[in-house]
NUKE-851264 format. One record per residue (C-alpha): residue number from 1; x, y, z; residue in three letters. Coordinates in Angstrom, 1 decimal, decimal comma. Layout:
N
<NUM <X Y Z> ALA>;
...
% end
This chain:
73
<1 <2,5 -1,2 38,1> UNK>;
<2 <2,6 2,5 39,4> UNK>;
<3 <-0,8 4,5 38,3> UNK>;
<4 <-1,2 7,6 36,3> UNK>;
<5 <3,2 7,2 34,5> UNK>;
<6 <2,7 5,4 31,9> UNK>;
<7 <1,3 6,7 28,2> UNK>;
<8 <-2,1 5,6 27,2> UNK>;
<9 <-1,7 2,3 24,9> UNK>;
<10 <-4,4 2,3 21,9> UNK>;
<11 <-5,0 0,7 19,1> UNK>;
<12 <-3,9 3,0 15,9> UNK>;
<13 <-4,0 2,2 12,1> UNK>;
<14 <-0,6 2,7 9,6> UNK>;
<15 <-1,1 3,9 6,3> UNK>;
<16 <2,0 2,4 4,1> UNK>;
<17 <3,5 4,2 1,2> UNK>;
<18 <1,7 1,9 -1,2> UNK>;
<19 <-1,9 2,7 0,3> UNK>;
<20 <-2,1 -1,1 2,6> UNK>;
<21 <-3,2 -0,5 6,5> UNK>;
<22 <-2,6 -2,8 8,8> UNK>;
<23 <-3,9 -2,3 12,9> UNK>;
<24 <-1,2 -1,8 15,6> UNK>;
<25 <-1,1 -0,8 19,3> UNK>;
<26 <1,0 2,4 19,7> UNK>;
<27 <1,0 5,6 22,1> UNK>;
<28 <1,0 7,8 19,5> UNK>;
<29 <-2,0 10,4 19,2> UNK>;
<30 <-5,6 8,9 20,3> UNK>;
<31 <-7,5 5,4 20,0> UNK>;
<32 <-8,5 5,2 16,2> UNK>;
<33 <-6,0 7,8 14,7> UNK>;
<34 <-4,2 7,2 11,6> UNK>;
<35 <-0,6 7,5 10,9> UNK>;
<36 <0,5 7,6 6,8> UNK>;
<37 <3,7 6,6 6,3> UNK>;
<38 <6,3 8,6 4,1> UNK>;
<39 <9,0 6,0 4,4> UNK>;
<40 <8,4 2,7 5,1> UNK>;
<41 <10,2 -0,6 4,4> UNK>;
<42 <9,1 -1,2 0,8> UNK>;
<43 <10,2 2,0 -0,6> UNK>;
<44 <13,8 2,4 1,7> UNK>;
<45 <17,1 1,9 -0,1> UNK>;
<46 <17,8 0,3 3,4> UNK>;
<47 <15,8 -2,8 2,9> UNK>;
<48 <15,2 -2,6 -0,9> UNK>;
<49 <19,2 -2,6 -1,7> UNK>;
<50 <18,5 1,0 -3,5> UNK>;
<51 <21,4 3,0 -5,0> UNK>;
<52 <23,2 5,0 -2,5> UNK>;
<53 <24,5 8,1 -3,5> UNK>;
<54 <27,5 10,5 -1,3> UNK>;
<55 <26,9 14,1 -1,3> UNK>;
<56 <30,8 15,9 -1,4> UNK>;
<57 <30,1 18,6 0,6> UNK>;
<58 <33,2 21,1 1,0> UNK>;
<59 <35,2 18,4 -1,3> UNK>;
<60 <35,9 16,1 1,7> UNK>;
<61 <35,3 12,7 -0,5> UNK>;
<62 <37,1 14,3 -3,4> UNK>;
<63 <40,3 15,0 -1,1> UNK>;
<64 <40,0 11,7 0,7> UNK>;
<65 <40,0 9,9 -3,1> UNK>;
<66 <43,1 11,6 -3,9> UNK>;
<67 <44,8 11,3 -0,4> UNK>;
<68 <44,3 7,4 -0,9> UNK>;
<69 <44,6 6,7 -4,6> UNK>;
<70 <47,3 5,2 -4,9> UNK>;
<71 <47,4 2,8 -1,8> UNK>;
<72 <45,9 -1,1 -1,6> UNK>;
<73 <45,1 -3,0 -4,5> UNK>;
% end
């Protein structure tokens, strides 16, 4: 392995959402820093199944509803 490329690895702790920490090796910031979480997988519609909700901006789902009513089942 070349010397003096590669990001120093460290051991950093993760603050979740809910307030848990858990211990993982990361090059962010410096040995012993903590990162909080805003997002994390307990609270994300992607891996909770949450509601999604569609922003029409400029009408473009509106148009493409009315464009396509009609056609399929």
């Amino acid at each position: 392995m070349k010397q003096g490329i590669h990001p120093d690895y460290h051991t950093i702790k993760v603050v979740m959402t809910d307030g848990t920490e858990y211990f993982t090796r990361s090059t962010l910031g410096k040995e012993g820093d903590t990162l909080n979480l805003d997002i994390d997988p307990k609270v994300h519609p992607a891996w909770t199944g949450g509601s999604q909700q569609l922003l029409d901006r400029g009408g473009r789902i509106s148009r493409f509803k009315d464009k396509f009513k009609g056609f399929g089942l």
